[in-house]
C-alpha positions in Angstrom: 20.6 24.3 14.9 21.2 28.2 15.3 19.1 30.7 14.6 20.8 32.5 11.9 21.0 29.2 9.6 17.5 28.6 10.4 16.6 32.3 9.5 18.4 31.9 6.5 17.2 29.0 5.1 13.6 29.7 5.7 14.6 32.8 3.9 15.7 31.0 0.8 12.2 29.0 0.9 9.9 31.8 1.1 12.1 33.4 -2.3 10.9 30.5 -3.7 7.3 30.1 -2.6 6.2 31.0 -6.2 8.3 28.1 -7.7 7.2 25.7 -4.9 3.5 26.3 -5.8 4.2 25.8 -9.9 5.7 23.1 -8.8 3.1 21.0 -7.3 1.3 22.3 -9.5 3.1 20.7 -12.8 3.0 17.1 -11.0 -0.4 17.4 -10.4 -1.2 17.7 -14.4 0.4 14.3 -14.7 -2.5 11.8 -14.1 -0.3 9.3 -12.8 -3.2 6.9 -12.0 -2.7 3.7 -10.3 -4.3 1.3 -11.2 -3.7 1.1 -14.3 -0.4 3.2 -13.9 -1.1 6.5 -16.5 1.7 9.3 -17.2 4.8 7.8 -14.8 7.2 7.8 -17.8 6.4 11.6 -18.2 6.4 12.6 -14.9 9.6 10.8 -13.9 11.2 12.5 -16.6 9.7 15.5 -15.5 11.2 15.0 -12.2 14.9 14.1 -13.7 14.6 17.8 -15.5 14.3 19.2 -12.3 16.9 17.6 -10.4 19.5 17.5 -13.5 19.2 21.7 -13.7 20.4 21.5 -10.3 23.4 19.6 -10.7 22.2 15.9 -10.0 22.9 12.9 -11.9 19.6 11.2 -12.7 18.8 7.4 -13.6 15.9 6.0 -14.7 14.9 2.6 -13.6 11.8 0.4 -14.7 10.4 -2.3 -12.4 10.6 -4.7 -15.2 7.9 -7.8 -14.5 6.5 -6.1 -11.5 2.6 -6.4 -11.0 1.1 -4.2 -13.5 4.4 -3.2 -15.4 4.1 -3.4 -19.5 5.0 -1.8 -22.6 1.9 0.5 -22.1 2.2 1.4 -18.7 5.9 0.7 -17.8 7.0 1.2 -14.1 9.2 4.0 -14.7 11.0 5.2 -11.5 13.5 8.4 -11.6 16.7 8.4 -8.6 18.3 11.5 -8.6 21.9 11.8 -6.8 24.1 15.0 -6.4 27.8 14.1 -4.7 29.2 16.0 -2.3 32.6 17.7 -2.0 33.9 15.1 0.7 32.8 12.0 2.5 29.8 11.9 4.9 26.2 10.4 4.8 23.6 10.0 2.1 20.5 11.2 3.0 17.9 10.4 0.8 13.9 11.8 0.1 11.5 9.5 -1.3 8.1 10.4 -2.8 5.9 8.3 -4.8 4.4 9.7 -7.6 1.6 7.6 -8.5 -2.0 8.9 -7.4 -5.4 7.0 -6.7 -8.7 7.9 -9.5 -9.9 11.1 -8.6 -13.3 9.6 -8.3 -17.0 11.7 -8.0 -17.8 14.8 -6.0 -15.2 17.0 -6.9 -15.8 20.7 -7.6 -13.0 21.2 -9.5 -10.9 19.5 -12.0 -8.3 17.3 -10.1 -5.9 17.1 -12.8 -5.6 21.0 -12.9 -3.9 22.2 -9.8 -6.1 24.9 -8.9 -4.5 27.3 -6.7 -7.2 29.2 -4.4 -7.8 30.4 -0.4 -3.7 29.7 0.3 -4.4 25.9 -0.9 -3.0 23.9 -4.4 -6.4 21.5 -5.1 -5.9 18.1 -7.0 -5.5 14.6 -6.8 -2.3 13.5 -5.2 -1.8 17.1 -3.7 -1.4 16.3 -0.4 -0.7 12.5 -1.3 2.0 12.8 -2.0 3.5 15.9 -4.7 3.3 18.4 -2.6 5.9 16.6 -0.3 8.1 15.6 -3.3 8.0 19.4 -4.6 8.3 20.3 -1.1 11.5 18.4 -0.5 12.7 19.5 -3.9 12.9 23.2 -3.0 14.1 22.2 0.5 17.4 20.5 -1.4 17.3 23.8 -3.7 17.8 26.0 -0.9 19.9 23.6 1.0 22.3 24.1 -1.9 21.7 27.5 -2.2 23.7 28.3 1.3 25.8 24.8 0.7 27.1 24.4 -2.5 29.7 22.2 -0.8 28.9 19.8 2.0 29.7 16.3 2.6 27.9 13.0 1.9 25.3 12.7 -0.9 21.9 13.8 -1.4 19.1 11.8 -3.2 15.6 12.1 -4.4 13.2 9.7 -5.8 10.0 9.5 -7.3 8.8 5.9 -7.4 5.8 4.3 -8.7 2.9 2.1 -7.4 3.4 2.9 -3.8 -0.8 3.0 -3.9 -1.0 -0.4 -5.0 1.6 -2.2 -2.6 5.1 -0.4 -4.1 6.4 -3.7 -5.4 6.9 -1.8 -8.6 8.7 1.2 -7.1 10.4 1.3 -4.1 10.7 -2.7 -3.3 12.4 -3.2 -6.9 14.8 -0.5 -6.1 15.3 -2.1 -2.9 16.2 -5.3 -4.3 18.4 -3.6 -6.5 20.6 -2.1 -3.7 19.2 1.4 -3.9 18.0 1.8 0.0 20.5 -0.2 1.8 23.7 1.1 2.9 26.6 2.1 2.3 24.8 3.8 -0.6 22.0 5.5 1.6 22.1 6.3 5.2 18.8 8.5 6.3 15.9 8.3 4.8 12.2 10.7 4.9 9.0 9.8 2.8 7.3 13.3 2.7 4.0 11.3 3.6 1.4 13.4 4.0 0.9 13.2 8.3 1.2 16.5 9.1 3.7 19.2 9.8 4.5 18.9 13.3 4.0 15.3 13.8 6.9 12.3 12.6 5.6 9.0 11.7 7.8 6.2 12.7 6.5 2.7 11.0 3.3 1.7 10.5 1.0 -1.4 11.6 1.6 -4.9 10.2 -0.7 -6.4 7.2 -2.1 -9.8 5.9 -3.9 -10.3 2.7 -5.5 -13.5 2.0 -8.2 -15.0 0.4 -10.4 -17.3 1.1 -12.3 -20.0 -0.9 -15.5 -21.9 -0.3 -16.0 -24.5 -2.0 -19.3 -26.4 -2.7 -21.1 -28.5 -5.6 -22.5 -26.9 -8.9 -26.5 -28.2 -9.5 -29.6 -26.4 -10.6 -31.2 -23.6 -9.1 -34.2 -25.0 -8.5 -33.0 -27.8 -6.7 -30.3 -26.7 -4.3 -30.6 -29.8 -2.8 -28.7 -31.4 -5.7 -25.4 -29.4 -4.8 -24.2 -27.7 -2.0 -23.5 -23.7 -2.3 -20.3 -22.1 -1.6 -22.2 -18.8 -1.0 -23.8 -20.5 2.1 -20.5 -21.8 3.6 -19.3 -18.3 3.3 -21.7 -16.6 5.2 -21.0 -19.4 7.9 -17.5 -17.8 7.7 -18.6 -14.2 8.2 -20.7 -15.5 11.1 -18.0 -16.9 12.9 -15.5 -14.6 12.3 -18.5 -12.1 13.8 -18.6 -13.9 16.8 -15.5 -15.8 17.6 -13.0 -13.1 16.1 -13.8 -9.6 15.8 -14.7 -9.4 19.3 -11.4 -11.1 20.4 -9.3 -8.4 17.9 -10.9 -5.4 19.3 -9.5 -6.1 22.8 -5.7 -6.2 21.5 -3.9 -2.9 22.2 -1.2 -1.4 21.4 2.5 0.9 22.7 2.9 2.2 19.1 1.3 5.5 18.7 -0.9 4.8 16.1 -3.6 7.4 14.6 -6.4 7.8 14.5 -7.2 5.9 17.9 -9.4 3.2 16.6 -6.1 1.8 14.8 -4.5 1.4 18.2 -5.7 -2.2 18.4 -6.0 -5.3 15.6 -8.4 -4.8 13.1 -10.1 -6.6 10.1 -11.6 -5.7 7.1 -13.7 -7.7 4.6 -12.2 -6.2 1.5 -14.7 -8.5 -1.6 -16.5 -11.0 -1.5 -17.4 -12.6 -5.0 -19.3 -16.0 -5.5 -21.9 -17.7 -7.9 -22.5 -15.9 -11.3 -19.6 -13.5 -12.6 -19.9 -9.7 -12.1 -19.1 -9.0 -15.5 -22.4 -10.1 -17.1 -25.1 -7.7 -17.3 -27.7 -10.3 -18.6 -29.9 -12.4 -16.4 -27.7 -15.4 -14.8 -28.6 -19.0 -15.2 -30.1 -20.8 -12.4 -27.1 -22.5 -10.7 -25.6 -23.4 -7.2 -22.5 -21.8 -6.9 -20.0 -24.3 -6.1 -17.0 -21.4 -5.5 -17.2 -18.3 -3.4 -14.1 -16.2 -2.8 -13.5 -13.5 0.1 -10.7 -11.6 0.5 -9.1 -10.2 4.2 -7.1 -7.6 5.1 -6.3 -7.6 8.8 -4.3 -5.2 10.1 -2.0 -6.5 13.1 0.2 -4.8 15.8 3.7 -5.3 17.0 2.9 -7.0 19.8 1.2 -9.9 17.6 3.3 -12.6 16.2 2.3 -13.0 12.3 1.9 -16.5 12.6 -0.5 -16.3 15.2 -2.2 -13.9 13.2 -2.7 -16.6 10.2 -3.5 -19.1 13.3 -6.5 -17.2 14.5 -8.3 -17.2 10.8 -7.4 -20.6 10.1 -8.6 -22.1 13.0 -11.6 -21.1 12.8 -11.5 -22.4 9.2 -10.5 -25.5 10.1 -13.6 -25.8 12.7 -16.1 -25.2 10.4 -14.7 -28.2 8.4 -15.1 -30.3 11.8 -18.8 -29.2 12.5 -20.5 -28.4 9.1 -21.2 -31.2 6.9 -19.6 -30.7 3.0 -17.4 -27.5 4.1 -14.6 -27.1 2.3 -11.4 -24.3 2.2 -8.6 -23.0 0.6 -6.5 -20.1 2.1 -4.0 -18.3 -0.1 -1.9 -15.7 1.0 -1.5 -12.5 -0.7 0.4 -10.0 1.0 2.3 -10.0 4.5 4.4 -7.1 5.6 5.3 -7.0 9.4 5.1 -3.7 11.4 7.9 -1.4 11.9 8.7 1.5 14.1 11.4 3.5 14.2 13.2 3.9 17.4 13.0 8.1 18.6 16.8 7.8 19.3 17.8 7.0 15.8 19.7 9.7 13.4 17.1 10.9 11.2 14.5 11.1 13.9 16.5 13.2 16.3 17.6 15.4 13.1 14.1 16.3 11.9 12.5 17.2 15.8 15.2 19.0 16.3 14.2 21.0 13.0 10.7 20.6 14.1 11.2 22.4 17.3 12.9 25.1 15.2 10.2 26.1 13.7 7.5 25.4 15.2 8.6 26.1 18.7 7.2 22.8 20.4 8.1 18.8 20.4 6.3 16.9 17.3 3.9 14.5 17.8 4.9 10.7 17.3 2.8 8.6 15.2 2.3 5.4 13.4 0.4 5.1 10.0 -2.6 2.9 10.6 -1.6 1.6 6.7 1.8 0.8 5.4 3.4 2.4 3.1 6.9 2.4 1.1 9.0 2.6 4.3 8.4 -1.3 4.6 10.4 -2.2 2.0 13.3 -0.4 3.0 13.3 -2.8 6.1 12.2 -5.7 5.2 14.8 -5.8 1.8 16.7 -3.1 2.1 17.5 -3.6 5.8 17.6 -0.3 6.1 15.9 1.3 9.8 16.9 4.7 9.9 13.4 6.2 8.1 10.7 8.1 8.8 7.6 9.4 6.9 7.4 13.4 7.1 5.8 15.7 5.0 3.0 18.2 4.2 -0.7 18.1 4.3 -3.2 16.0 6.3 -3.6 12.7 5.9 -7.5 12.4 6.0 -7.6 14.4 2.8 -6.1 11.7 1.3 -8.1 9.8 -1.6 -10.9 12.3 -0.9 -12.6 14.5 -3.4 -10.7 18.5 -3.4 -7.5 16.8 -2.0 -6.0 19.9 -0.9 -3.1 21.0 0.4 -2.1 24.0 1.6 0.6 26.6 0.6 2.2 27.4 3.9 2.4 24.1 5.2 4.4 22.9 2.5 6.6 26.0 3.0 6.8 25.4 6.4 7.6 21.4 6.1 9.9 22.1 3.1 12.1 24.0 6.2 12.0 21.5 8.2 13.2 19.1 6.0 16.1 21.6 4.9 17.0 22.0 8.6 17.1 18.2 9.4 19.2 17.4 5.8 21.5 19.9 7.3 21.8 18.0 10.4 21.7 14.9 9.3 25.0 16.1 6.6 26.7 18.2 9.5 26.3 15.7 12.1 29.8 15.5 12.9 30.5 19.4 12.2 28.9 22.7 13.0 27.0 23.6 9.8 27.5 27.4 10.7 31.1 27.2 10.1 30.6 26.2 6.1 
């Protein structure tokens, strides 16, 4: 890309730092909290007001009977879509709008958007509306110096990416939305910061796990036999026999921070004997179920039904050796991991815009977690994606999410410069 388009559209970004700011500010005051799902009707429509004033054509699409979706909080997704003069490729920004609870510890009110020190302060500021507003005003000024171009541009905000995005981006997907012929390129202004492209992310298995056992007084466990206990033999040989065996699998993708360059599992709840939803004293009893949940975290060198093998076997060992155990297994999520190859379209388009303006290579990465990019593979069979955006990622969740002013100026050029690529890929942009 020249340096006159790139001085121009940088140009047309800082004229619009003010509205950029407001911007992420508005979104913000939505408490689109997931779980349950609060304010996404509003703040898709919101969203659809913004891209309808400039010229887009804007559908609204629930995730009807997807997890969580109901009259009172309905999974209300916005897809904005603005034609071009001519034929060409559909390059498409996707931001989810849904936030995690803003939790304790914060020092100001994270549904406010307070603006101070060159930072915008809330929850979901750096995860993820200040990419989506970024990207907004990097189409704005896009148009601003294009009013004609070829192709399509889209922007979404979808909903319960936080909470697996079966309600947002994989219903879309299912509905045809991220395959092609109707989208070509697409970047998830994730927040991994602004000189660094993420390319996929590490593979995940959810699954729990039951114990079973015999239910019998308390004061004579002898009567039954306790799930609780054939539990902890789980945890115990998973201690020895698998963690130790995950932490010596590596890794070629380039995943951050380091510790996520190899397998990892976490014990995400463990529940067993009385029910945690009683604040009275419990009865004397044997539990006779006790449920764990895992979430292991695999690599792309690891086949996902060797992953499954390496739990269950052990499983099905303690069944062999200790008298009375007894399993179930049931899975509850599997999503394989995905990188993007460096050599594909939108890749090349947005380092290229990287080195622009930052004057240097970006850094390669892969999330350590998915996120919505999955299900544009895995339905959508669509590969050409990448996650860029604004703000640093281990803000996320935190208390003060912040994220700061210039960065999303910056990143909102970048992603101008690579949408002009990726639309002018065949022609010299300059000459429009």
């Amino acid at each position: 890309m020249t340096e006159p388009l790139k001085t121009r559209l940088a140009a047309e970004i800082e004229n619009r730092r003010d509205e950029l700011v407001a911007l992420t500010r508005d979104l913000i005051r939505f408490p689109t909290v997931n779980p349950p799902g609060e304010a996404y009707r509003p703040c898709a429509e919101f969203v659809g007001a913004q891209m309808a004033a400039r010229g887009f054509a804007i559908e609204y699409i629930r995730g009807a009977g997807t997890p969580g979706d109901s009259d009172a909080y309905p999974r209300v997704n916005v897809v904005a879509r603005r034609e071009g003069g001519r034929p060409g490729p559909v390059v498409h920004f996707n931001s989810h709008i849904d936030v995690v609870e803003a939790g304790h510890g914060w020092t100001v009110d994270p549904f406010e958007g307070v603006v101070k020190d060159g930072r915008v302060y809330g929850r979901g500021a750096c995860d993820m509306k200040g990419g989506l507003a970024a990207s907004i005003i990097a189409v704005d000024a896009f148009l601003a110096l294009f009013p004609e171009y070829p192709g399509a541009i889209e922007i979404s905000g979808t909903v319960d990416e936080e909470s697996g995005g079966f309600g947002g981006v994989a219903y879309l997907a299912q509905k045809g939305y991220f395959s092609r012929p109707r989208v070509d390129h697409v970047i998830i202004p994730e927040p991994l910061n602004k000189d660094r492209i993420c390319l996929g992310h590490r593979g995940v298995w959810w699954a729990e796990i039951e114990t079973k056992g015999e239910i019998a007084h308390g004061s004579m466990p002898f009567l039954g036999d306790c799930a609780v206990r054939h539990m902890g033999a789980v945890l115990s040989a998973f201690e020895d026999d698998l963690f130790p065996v995950l932490d010596r699998k590596q890794t070629r993708m380039p995943v951050v921070p380091e510790g996520a360059r190899r397998s990892t599992m976490n014990i995400n709840s463990i529940h067993g004997g009385q029910t945690d939803d009683y604040s009275g004293l419990p009865s004397p009893n044997v539990p006779d179920s006790c449920r764990l949940t895992i979430d292991r975290r695999f690599l792309l060198e690891e086949d996902i039904a060797e992953v499954k093998r390496e739990v269950v076997a052990i499983l099905e060992r303690l069944k062999r050796e200790r008298p009375k155990f007894d399993f179930s297994i049931r899975d509850v999520m599997e999503v394989l991991p995905l990188m993007t190859e460096k050599d594909a379209p939108v890749v090349q388009a947005v380092t290229q815009a990287v080195r622009d303006v930052f004057g240097k290579d970006p850094d390669y990465v892969i999330s350590p977690g998915t996120y919505d990019q999955k299900h544009m593979a895995r339905i959508g069979h669509l590969h050409d994606a990448i996650a860029y955006g604004p703000g640093i990622l281990d803000l996320a969740h935190k208390p003060d999410e912040w994220v700061g002013i210039d960065d999303m100026v910056e990143s909102a050029t970048v992603m101008a410069l690579g949408l002009a690529r990726l639309l002018f890929a065949n022609q010299s942009a300059e000459s429009e």
